[in-house]
C-alpha positions as CSV (number, residue, x, y, z in Angstrom):
1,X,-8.7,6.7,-2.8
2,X,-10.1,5.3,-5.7
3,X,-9.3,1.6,-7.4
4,X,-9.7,1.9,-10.8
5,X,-9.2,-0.3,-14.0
6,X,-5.8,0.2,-16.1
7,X,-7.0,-1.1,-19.2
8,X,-3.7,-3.6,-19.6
9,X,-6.1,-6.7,-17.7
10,X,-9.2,-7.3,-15.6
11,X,-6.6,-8.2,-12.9
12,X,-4.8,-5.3,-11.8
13,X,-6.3,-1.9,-10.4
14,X,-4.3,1.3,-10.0
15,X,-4.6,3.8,-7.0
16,X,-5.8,6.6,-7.7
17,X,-5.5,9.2,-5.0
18,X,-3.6,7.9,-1.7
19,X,-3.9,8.6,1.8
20,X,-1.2,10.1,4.1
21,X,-1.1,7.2,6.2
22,X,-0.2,3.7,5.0
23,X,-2.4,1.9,7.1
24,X,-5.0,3.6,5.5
25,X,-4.3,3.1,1.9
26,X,-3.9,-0.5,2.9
27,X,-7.8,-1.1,4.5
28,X,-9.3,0.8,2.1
29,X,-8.2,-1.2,-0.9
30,X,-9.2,-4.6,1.2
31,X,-12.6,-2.5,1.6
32,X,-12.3,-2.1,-2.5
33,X,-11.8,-5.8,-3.3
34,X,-13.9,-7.4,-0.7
35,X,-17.1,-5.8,-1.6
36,X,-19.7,-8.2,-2.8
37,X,-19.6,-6.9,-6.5
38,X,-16.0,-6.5,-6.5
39,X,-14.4,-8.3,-9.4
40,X,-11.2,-10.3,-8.7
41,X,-7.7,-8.6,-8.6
42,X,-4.3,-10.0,-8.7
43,X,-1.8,-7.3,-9.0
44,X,-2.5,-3.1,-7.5
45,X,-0.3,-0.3,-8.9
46,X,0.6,3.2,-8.1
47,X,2.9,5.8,-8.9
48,X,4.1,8.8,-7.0
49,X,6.9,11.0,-7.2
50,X,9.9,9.6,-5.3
51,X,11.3,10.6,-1.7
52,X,11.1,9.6,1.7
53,X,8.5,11.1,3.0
54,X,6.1,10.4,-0.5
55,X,2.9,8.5,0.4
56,X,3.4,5.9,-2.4
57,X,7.1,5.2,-1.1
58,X,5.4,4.7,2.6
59,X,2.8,2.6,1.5
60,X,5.6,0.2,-0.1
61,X,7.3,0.3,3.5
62,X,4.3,-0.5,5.1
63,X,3.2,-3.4,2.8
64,X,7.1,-4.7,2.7
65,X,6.5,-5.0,7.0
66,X,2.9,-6.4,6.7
67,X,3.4,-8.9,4.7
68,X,6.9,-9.6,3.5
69,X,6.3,-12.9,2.1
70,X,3.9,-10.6,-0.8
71,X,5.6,-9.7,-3.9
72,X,5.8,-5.8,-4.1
73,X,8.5,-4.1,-6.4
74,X,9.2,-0.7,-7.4
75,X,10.5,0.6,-10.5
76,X,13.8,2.7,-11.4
77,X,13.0,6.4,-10.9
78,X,12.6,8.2,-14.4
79,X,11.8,11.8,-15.2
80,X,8.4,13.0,-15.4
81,X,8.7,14.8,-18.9
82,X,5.8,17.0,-18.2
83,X,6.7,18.2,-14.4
84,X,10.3,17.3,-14.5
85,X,9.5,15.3,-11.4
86,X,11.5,12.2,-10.4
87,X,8.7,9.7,-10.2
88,X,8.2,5.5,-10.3
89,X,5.8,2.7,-9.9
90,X,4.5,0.4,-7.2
91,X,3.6,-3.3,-8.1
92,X,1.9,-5.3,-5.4
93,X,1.3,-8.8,-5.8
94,X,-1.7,-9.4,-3.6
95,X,-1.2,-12.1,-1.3
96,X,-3.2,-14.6,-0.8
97,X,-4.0,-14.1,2.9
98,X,-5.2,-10.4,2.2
99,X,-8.7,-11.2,2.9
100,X,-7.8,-13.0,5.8
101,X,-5.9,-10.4,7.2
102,X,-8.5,-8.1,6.5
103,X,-11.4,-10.5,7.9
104,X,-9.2,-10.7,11.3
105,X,-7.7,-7.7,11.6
106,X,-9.5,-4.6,9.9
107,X,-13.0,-5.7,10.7
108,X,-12.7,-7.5,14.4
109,X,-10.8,-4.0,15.3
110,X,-12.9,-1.5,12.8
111,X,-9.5,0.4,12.3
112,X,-8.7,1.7,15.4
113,X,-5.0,0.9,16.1
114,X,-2.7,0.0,19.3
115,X,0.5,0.9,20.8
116,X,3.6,0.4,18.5
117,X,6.5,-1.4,20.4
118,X,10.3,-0.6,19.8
119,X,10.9,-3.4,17.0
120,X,8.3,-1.4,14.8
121,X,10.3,1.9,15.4
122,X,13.5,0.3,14.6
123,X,12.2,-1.0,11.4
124,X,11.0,2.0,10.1
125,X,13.9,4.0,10.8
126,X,15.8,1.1,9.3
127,X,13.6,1.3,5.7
128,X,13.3,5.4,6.0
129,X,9.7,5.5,7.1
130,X,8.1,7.4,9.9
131,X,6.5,5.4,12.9
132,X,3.6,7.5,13.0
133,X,2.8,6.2,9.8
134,X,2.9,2.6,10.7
135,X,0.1,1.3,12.8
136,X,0.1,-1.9,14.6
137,X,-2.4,-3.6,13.0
């Protein structure tokens, strides 16, 4: 995965390239922005084709459970003219306790993950996302 510049503002980075599992989409843009050099982001975007089982609709799922105060949205679906894929984009908002969440959680546990309880499951069947893809973090 690569964060990259959009060229509409300093302040928003799009994904480029996203992982199959959420979880890791989500620490390696925290790695992105927290690096000493980093320069300051507000908003991260994506785009991916559309569907259940798409990793930019997960990674909306997953952020929507992590933080659900955050401000994430996601944009009508519209044709792709050139593949004639049904595709949209991902704003996220980032919140202001990323970096702590990060700071607490990524690096005290350096990504390993633990056991998912049966709220977790029920959410995810509840917003149409796999539990395997959701780590307890």
């Amino acid at each position: 995965m690569i964060l990259e510049g959009t060229g509409m503002s300093c302040g928003v980075q799009q994904i480029d390239g996203l992982f199959n599992k959420p979880s890791n989409n989500l620490k390696q843009i925290a790695k992105e922005m927290f690096k000493p050099y980093a320069e300051g982001v507000a908003f991260v975007q994506w785009s991916d084709v559309f569907g259940r089982n798409k990793k930019g609709n997960r990674l909306y799922h997953y952020i929507k459970r992590k933080f659900p105060k955050s401000s994430i949205q996601r944009t009508k679906t519209a044709r792709n003219p050139n593949s004639g894929n049904q595709i949209c984009i991902y704003t996220w908002k980032i919140p202001r306790n990323f970096k702590t969440w990060y700071k607490k959680v990524v690096l005290k546990r350096n990504g390993s993950s633990c056991s998912r309880n049966k709220n977790e499951v029920d959410w995810c069947k509840k917003h149409n996302c796999y539990p395997e893809d959701c780590e307890n973090i």
